[in-house]
PDBQT receptor file of N, H, CA, C and O in Angstrom, charges set to zero:
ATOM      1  N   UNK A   1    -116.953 146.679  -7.683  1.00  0.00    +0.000 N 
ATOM      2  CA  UNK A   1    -116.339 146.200  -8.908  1.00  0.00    +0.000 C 
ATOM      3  C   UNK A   1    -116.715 147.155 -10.045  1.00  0.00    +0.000 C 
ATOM      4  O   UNK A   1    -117.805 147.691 -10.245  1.00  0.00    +0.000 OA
ATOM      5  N   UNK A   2    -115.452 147.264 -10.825  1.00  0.00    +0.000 N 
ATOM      6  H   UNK A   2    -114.567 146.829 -10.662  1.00  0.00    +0.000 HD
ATOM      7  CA  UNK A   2    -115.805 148.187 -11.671  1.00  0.00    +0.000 C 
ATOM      8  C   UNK A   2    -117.036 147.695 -12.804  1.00  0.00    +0.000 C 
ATOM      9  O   UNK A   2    -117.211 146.487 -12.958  1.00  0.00    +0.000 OA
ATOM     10  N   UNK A   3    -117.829 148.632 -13.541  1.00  0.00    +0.000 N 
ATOM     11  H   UNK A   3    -117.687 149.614 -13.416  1.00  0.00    +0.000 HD
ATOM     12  CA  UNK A   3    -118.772 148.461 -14.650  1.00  0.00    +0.000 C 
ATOM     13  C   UNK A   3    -118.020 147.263 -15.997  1.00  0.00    +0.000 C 
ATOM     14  O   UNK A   3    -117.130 147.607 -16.774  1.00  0.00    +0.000 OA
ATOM     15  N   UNK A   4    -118.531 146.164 -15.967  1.00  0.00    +0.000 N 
ATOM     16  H   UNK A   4    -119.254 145.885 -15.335  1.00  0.00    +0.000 HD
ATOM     17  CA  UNK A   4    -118.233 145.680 -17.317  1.00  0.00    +0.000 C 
ATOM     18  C   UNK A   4    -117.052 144.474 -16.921  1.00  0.00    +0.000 C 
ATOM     19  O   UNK A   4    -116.936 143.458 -17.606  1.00  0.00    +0.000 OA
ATOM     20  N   UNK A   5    -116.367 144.698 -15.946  1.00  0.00    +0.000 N 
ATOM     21  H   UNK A   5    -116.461 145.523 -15.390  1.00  0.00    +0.000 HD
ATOM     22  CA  UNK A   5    -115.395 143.293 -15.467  1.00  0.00    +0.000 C 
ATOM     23  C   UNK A   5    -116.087 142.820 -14.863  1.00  0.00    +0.000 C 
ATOM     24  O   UNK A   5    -117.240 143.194 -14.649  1.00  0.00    +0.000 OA
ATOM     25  N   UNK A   6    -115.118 141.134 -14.107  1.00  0.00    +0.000 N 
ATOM     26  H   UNK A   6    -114.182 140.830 -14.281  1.00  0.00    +0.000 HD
ATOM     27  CA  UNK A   6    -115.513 140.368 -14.137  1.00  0.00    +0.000 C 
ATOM     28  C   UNK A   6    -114.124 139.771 -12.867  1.00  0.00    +0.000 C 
ATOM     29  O   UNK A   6    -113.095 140.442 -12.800  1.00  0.00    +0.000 OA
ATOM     30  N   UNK A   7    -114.232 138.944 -12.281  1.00  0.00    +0.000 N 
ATOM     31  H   UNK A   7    -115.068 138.398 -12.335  1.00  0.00    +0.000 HD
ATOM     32  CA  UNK A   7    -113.384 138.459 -11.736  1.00  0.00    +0.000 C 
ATOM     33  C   UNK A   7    -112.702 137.180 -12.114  1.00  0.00    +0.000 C 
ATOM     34  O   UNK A   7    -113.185 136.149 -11.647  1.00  0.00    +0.000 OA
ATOM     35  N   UNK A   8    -111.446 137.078 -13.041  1.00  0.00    +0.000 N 
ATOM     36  H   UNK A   8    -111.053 137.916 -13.420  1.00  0.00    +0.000 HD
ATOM     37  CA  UNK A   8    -111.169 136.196 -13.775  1.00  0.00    +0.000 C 
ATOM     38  C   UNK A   8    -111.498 134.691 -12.939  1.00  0.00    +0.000 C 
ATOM     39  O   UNK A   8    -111.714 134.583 -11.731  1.00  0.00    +0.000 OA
ATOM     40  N   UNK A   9    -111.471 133.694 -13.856  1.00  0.00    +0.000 N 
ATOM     41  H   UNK A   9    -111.296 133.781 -14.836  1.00  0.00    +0.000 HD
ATOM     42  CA  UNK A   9    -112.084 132.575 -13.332  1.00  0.00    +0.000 C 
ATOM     43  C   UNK A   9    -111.043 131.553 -12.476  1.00  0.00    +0.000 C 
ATOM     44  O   UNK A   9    -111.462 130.748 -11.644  1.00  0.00    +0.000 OA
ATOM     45  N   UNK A  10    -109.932 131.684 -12.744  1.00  0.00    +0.000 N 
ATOM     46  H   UNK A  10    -109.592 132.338 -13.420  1.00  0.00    +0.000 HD
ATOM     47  CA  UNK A  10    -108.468 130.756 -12.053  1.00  0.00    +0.000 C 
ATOM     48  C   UNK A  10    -107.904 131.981 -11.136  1.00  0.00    +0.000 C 
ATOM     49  O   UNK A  10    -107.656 131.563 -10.006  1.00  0.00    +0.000 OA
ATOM     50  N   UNK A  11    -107.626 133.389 -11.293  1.00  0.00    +0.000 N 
ATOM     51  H   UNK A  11    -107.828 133.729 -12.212  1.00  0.00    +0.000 HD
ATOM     52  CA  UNK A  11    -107.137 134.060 -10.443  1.00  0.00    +0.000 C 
ATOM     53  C   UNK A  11    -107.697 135.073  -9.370  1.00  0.00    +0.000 C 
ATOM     54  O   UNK A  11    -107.168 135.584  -8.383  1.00  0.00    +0.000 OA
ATOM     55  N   UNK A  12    -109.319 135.210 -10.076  1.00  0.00    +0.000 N 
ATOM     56  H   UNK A  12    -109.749 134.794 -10.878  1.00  0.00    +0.000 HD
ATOM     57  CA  UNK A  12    -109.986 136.403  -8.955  1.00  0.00    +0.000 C 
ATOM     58  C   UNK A  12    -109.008 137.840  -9.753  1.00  0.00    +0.000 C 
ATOM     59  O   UNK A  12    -109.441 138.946  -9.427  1.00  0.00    +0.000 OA
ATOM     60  N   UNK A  13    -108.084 137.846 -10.484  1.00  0.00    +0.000 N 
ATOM     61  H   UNK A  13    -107.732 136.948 -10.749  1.00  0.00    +0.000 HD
ATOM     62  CA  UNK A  13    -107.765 139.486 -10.909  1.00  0.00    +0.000 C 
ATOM     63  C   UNK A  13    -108.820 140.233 -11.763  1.00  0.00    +0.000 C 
ATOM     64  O   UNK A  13    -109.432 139.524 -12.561  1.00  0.00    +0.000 OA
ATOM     65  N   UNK A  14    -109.059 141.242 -11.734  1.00  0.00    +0.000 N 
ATOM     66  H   UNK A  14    -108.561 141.819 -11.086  1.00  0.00    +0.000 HD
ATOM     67  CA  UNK A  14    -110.601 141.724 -12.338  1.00  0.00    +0.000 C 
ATOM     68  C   UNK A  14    -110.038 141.955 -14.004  1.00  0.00    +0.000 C 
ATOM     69  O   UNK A  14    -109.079 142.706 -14.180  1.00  0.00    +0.000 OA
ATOM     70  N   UNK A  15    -110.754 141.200 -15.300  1.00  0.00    +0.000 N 
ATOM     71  H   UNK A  15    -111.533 140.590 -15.156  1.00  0.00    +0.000 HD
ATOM     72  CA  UNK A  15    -110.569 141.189 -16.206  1.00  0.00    +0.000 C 
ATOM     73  C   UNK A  15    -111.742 142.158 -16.953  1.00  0.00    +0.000 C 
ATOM     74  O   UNK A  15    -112.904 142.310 -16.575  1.00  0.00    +0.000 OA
ATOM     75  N   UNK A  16    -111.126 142.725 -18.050  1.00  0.00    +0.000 N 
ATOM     76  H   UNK A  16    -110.183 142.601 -18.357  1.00  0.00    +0.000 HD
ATOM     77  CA  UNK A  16    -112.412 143.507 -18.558  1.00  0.00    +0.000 C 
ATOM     78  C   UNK A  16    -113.200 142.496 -19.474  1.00  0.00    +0.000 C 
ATOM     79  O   UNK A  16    -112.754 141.769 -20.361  1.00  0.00    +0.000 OA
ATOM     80  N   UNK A  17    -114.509 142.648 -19.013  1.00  0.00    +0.000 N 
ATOM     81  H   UNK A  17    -114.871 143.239 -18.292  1.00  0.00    +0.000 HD
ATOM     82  CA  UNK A  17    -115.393 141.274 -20.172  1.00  0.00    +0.000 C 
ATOM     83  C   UNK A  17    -115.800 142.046 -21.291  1.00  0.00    +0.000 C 
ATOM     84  O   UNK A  17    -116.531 141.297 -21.940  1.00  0.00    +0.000 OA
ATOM     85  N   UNK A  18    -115.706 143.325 -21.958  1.00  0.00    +0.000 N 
ATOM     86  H   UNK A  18    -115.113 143.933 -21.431  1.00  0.00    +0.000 HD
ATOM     87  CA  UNK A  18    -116.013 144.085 -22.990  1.00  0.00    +0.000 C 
ATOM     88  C   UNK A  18    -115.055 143.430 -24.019  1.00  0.00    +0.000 C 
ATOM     89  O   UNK A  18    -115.490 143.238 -25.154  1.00  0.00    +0.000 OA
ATOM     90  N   UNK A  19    -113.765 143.066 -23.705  1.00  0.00    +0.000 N 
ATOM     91  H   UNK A  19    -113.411 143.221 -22.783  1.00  0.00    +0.000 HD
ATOM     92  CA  UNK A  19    -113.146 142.533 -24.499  1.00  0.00    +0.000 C 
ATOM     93  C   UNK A  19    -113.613 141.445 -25.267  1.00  0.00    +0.000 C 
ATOM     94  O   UNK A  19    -114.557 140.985 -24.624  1.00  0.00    +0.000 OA
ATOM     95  N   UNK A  20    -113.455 140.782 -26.311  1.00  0.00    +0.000 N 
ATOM     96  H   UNK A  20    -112.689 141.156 -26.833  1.00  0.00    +0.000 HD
ATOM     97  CA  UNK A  20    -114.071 139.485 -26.621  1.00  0.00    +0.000 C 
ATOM     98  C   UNK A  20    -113.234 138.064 -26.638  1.00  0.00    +0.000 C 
ATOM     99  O   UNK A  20    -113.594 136.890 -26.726  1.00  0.00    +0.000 OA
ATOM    100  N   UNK A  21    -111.639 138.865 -26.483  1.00  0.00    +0.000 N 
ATOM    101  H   UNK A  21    -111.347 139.819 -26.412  1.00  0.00    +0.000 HD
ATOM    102  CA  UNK A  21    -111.323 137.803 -25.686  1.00  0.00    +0.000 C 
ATOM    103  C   UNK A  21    -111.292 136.874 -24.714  1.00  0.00    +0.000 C 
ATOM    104  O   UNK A  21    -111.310 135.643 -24.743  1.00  0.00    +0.000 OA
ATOM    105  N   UNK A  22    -111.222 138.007 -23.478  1.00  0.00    +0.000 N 
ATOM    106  H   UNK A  22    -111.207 139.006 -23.455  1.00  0.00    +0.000 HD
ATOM    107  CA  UNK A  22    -111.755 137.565 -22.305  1.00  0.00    +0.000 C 
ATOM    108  C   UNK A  22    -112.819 136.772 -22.084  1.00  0.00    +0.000 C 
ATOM    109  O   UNK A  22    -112.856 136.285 -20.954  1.00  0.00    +0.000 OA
ATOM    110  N   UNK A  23    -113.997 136.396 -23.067  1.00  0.00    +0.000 N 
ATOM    111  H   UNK A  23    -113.967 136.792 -23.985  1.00  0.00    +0.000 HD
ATOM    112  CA  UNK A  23    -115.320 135.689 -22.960  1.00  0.00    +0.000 C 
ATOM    113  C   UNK A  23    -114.346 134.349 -23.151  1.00  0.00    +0.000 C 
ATOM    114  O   UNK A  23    -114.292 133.545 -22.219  1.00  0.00    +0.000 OA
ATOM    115  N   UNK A  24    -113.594 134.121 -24.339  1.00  0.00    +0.000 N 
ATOM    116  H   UNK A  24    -113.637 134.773 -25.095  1.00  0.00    +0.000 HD
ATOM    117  CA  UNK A  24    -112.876 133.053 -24.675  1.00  0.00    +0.000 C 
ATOM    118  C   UNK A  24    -111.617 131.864 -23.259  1.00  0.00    +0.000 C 
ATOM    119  O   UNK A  24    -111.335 130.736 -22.854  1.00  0.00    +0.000 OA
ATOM    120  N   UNK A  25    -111.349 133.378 -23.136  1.00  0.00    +0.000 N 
ATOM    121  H   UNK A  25    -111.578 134.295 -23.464  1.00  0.00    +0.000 HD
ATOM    122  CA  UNK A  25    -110.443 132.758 -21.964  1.00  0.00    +0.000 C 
ATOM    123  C   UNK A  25    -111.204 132.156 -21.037  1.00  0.00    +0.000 C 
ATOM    124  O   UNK A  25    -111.189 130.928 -20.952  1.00  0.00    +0.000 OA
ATOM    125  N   UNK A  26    -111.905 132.854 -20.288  1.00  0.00    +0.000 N 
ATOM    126  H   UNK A  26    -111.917 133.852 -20.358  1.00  0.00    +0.000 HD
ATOM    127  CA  UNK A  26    -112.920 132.863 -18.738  1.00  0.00    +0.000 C 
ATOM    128  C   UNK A  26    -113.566 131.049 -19.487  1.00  0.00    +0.000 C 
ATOM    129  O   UNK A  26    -113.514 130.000 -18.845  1.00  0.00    +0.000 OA
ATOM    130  N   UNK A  27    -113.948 131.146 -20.497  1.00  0.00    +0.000 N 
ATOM    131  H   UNK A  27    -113.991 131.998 -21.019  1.00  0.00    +0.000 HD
ATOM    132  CA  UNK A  27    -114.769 129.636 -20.993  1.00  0.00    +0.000 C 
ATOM    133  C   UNK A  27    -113.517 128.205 -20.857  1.00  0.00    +0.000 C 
ATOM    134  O   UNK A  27    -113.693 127.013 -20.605  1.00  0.00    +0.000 OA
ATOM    135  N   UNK A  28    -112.240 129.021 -21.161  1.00  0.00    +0.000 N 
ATOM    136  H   UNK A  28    -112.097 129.990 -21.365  1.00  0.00    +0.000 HD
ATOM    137  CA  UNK A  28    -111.574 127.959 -21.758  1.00  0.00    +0.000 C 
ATOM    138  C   UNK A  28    -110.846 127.576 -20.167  1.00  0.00    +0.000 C 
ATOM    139  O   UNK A  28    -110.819 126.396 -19.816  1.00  0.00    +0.000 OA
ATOM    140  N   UNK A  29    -110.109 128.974 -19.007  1.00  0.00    +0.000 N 
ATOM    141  H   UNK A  29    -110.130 129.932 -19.293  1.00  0.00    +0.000 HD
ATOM    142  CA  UNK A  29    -109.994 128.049 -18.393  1.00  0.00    +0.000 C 
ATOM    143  C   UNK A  29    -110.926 127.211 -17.048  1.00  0.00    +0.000 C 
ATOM    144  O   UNK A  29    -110.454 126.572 -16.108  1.00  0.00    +0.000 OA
ATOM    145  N   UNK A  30    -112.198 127.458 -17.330  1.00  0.00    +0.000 N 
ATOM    146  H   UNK A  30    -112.582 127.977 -18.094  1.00  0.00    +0.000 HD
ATOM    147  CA  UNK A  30    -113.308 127.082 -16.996  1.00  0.00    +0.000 C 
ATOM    148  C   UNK A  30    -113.201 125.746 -17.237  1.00  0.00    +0.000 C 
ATOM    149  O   UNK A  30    -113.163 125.024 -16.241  1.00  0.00    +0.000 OA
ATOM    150  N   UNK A  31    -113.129 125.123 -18.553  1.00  0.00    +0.000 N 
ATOM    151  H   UNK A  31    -113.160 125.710 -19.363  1.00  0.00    +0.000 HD
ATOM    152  CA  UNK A  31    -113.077 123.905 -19.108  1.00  0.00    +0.000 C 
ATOM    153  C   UNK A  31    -111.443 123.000 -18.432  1.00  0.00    +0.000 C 
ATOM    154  O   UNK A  31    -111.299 121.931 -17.839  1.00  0.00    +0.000 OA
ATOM    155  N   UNK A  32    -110.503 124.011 -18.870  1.00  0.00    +0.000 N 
ATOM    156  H   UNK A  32    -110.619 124.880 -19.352  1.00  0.00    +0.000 HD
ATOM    157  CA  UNK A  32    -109.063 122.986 -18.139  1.00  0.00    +0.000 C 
ATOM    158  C   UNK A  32    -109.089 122.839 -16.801  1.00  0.00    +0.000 C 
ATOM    159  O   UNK A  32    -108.176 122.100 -16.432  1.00  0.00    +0.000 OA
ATOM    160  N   UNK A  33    -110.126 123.460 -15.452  1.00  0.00    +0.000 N 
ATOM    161  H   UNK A  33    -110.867 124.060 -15.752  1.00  0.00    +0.000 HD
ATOM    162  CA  UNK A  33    -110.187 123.270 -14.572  1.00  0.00    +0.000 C 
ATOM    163  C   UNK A  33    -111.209 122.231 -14.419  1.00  0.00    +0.000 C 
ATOM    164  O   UNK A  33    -110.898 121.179 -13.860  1.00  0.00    +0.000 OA
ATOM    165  N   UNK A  34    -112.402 122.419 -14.860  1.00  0.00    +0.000 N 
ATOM    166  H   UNK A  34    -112.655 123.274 -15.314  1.00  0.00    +0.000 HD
ATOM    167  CA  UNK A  34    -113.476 121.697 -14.493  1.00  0.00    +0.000 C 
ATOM    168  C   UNK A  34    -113.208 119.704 -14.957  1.00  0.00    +0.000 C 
ATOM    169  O   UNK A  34    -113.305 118.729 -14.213  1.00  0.00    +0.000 OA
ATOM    170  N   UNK A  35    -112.760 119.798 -16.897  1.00  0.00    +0.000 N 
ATOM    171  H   UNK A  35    -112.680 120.591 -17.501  1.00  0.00    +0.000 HD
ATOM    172  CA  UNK A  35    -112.697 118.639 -17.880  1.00  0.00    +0.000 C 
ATOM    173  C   UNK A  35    -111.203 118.139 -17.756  1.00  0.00    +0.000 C 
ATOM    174  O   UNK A  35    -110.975 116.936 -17.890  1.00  0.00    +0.000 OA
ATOM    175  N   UNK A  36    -110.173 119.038 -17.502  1.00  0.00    +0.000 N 
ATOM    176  H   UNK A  36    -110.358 120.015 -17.394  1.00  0.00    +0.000 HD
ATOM    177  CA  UNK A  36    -108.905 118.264 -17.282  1.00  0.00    +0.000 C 
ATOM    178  C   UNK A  36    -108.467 118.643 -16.267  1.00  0.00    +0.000 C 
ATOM    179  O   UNK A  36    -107.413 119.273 -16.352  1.00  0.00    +0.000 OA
ATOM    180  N   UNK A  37    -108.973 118.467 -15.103  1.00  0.00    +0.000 N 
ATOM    181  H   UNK A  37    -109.829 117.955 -15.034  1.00  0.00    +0.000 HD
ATOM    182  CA  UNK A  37    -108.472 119.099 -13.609  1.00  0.00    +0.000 C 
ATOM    183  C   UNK A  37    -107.151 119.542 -13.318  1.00  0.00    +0.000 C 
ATOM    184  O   UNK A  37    -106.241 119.058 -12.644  1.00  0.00    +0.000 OA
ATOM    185  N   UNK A  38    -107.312 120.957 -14.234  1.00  0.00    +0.000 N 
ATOM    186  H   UNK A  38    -108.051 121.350 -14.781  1.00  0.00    +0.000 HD
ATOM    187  CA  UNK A  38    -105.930 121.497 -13.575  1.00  0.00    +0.000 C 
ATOM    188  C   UNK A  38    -106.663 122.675 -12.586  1.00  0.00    +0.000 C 
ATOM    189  O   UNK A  38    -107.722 123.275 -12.768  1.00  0.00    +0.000 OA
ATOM    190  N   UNK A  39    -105.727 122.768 -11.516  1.00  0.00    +0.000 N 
ATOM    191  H   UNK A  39    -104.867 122.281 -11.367  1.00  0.00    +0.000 HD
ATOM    192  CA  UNK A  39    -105.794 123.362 -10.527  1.00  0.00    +0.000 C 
ATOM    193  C   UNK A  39    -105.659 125.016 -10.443  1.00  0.00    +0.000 C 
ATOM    194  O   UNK A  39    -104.851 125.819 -10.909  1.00  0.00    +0.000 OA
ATOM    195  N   UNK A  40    -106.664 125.109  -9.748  1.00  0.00    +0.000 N 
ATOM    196  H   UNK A  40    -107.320 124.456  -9.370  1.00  0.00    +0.000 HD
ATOM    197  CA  UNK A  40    -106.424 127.330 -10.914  1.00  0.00    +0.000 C 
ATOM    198  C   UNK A  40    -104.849 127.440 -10.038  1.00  0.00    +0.000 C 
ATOM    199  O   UNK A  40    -104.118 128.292 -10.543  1.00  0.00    +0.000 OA
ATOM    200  N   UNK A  41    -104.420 126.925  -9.177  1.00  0.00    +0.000 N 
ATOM    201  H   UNK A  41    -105.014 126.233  -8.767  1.00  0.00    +0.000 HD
ATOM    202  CA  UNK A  41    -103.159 127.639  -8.780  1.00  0.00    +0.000 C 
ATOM    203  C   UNK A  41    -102.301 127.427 -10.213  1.00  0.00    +0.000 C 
ATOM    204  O   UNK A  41    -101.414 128.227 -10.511  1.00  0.00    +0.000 OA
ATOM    205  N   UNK A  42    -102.502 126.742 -10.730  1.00  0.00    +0.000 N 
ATOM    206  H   UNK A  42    -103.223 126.092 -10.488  1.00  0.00    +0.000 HD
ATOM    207  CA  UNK A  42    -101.886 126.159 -11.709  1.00  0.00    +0.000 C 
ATOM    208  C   UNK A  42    -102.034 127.166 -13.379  1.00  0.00    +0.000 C 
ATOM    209  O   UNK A  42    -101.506 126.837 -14.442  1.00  0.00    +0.000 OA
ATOM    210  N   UNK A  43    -102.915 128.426 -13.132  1.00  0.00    +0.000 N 
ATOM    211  H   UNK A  43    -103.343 128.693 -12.269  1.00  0.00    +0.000 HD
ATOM    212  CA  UNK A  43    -103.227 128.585 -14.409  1.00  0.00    +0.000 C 
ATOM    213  C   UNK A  43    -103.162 130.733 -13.810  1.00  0.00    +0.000 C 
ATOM    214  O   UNK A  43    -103.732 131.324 -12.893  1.00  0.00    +0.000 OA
ATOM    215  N   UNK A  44    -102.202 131.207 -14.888  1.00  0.00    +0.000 N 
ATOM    216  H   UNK A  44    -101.739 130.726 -15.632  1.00  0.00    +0.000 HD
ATOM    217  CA  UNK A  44    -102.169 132.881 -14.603  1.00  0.00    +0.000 C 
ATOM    218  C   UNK A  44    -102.604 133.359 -15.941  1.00  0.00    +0.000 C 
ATOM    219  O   UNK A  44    -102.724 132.686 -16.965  1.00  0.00    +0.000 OA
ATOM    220  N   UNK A  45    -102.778 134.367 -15.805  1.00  0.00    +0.000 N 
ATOM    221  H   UNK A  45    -102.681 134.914 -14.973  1.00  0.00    +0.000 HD
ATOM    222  CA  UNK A  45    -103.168 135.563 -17.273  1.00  0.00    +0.000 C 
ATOM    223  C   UNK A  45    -101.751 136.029 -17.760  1.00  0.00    +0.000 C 
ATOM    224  O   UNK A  45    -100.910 136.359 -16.924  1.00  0.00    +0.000 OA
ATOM    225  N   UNK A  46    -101.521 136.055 -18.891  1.00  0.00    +0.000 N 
ATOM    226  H   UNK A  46    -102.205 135.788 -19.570  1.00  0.00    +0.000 HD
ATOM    227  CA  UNK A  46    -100.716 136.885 -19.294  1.00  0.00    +0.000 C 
ATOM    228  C   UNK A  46     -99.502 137.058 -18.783  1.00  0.00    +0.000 C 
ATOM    229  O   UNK A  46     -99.112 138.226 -18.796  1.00  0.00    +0.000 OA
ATOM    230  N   UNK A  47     -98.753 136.229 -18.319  1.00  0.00    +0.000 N 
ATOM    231  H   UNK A  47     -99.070 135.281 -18.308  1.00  0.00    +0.000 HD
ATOM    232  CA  UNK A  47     -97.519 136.327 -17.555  1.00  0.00    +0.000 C 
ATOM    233  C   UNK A  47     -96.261 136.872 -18.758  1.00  0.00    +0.000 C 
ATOM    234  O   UNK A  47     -96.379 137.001 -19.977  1.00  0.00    +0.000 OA
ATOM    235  N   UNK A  48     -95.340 137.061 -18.073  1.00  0.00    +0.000 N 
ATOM    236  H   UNK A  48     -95.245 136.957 -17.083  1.00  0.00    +0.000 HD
ATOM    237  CA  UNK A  48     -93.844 137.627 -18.535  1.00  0.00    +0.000 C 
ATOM    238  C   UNK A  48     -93.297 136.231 -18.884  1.00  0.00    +0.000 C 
ATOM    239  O   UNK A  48     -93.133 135.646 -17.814  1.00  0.00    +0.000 OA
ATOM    240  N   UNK A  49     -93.035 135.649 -19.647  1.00  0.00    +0.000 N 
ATOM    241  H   UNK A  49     -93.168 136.125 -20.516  1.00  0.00    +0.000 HD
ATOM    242  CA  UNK A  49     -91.848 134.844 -20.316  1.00  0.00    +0.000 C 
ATOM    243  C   UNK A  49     -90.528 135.003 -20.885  1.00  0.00    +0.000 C 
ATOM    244  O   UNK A  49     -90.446 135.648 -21.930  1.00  0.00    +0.000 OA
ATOM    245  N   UNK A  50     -89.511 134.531 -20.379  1.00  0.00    +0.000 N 
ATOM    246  H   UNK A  50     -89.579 134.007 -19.530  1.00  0.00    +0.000 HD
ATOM    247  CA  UNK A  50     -88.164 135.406 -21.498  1.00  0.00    +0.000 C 
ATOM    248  C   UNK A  50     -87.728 134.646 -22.616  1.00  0.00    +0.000 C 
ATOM    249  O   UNK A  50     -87.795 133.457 -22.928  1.00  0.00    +0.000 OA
ATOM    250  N   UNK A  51     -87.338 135.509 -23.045  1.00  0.00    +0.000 N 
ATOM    251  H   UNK A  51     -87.283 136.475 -22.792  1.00  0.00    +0.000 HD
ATOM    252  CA  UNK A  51     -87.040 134.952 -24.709  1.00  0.00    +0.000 C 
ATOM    253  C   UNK A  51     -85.799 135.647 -24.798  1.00  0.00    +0.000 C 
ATOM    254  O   UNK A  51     -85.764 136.736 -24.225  1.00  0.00    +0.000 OA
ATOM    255  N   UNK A  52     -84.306 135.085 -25.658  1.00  0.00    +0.000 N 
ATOM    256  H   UNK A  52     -84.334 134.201 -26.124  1.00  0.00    +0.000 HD
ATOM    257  CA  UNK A  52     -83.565 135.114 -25.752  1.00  0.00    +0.000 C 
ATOM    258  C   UNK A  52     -82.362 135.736 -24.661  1.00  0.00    +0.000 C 
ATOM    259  O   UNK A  52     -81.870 134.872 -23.935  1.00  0.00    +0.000 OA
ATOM    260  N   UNK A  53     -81.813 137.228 -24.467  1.00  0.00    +0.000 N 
ATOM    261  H   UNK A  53     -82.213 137.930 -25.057  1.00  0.00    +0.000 HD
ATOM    262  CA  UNK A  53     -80.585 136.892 -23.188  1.00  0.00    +0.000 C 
ATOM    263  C   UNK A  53     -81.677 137.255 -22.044  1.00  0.00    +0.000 C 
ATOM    264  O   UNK A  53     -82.749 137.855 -21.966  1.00  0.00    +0.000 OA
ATOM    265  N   UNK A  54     -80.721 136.490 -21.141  1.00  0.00    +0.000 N 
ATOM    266  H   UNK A  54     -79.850 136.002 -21.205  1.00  0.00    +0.000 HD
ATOM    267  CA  UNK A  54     -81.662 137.034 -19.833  1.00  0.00    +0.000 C 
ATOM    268  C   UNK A  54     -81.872 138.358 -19.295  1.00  0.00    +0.000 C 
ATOM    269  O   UNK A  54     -82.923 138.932 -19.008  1.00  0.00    +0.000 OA
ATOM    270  N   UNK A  55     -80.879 138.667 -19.229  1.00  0.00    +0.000 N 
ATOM    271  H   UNK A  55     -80.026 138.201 -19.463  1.00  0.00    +0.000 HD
ATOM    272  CA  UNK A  55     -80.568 140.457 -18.214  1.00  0.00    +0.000 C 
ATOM    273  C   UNK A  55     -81.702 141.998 -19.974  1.00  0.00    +0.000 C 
ATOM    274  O   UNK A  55     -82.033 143.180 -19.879  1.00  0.00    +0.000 OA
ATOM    275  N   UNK A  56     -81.816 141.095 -21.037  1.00  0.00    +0.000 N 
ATOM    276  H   UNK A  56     -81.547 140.135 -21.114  1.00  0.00    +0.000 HD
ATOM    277  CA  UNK A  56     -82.605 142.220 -22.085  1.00  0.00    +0.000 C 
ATOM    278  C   UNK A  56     -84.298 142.534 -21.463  1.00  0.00    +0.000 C 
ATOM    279  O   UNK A  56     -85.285 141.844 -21.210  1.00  0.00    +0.000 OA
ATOM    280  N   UNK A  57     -84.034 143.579 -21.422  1.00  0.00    +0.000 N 
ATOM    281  H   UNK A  57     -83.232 144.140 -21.628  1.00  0.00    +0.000 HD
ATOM    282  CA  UNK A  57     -85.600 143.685 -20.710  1.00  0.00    +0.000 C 
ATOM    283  C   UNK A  57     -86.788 143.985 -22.415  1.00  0.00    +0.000 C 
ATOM    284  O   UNK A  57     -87.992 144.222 -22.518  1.00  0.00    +0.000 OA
ATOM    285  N   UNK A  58     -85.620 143.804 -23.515  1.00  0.00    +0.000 N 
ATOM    286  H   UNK A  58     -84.643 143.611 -23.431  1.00  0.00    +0.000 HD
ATOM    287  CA  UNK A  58     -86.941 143.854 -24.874  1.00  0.00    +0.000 C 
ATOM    288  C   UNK A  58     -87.063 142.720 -25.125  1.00  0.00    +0.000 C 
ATOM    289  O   UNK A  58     -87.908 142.509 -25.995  1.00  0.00    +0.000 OA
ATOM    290  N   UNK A  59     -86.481 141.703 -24.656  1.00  0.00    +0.000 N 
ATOM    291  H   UNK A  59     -85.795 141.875 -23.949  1.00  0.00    +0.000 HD
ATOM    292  CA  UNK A  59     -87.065 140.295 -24.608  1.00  0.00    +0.000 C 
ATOM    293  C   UNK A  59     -88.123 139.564 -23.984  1.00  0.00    +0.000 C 
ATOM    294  O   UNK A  59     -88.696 138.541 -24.358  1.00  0.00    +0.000 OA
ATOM    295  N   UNK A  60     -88.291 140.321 -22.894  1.00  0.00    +0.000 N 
ATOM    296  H   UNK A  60     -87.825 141.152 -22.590  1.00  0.00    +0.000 HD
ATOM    297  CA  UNK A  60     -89.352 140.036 -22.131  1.00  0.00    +0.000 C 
ATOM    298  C   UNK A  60     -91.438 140.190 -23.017  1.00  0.00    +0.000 C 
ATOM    299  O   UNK A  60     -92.146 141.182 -23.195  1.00  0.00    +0.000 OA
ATOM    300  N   UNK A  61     -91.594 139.231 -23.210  1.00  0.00    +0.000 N 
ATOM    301  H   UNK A  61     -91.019 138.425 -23.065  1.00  0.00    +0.000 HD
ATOM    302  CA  UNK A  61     -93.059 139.680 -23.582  1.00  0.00    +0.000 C 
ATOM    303  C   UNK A  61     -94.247 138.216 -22.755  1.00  0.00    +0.000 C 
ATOM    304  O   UNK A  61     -94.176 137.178 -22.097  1.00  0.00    +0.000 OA
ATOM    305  N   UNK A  62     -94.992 138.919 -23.254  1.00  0.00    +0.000 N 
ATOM    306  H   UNK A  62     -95.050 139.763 -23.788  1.00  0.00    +0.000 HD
ATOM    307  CA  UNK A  62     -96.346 138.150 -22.242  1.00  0.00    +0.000 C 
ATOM    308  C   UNK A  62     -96.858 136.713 -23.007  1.00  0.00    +0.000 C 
ATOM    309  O   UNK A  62     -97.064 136.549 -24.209  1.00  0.00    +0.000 OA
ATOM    310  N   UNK A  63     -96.979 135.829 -22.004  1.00  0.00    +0.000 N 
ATOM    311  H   UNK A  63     -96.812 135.963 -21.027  1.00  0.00    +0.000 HD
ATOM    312  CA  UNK A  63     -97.624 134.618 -22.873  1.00  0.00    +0.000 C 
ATOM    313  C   UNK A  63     -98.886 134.992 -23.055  1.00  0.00    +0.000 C 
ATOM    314  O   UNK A  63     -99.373 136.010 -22.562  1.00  0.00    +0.000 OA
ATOM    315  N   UNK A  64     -99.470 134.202 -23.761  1.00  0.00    +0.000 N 
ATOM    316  H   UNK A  64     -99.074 133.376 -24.162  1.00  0.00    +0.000 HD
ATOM    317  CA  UNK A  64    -100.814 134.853 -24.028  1.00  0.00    +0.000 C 
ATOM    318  C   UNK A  64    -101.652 133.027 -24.863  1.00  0.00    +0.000 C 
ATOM    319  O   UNK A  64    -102.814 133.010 -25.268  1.00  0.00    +0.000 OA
TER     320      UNK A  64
């Protein structure tokens, strides 16, 4: 594993923990799994969402 990641906590994809987001996330969905049992299948990083026509690929941006 590389220096400084981490293996996210719902997916196992290696997140960088230098970030200070990432401390936030890794805690929070720590908590929606553990305090409101959602299921990590149930929970991704950063996915693609579309927003307005379908076939525009500048519509496409990441939930976050």
């Amino acid at each position: 594993m590389k220096d400084g990641y981490i293996k996210d906590y719902s997916t196992d994809k290696l997140v960088d923990l230098r970030k200070p987001e990432e401390i936030v996330r890794q805690n929070y969905e720590k908590e929606l799994h553990e305090d409101y049992e959602y299921a990590k299948e149930q929970m991704d990083i950063e996915v693609p969402i579309q927003r307005g026509e379908k076939n525009s690929a500048k519509n496409k941006k990441r939930a976050r």
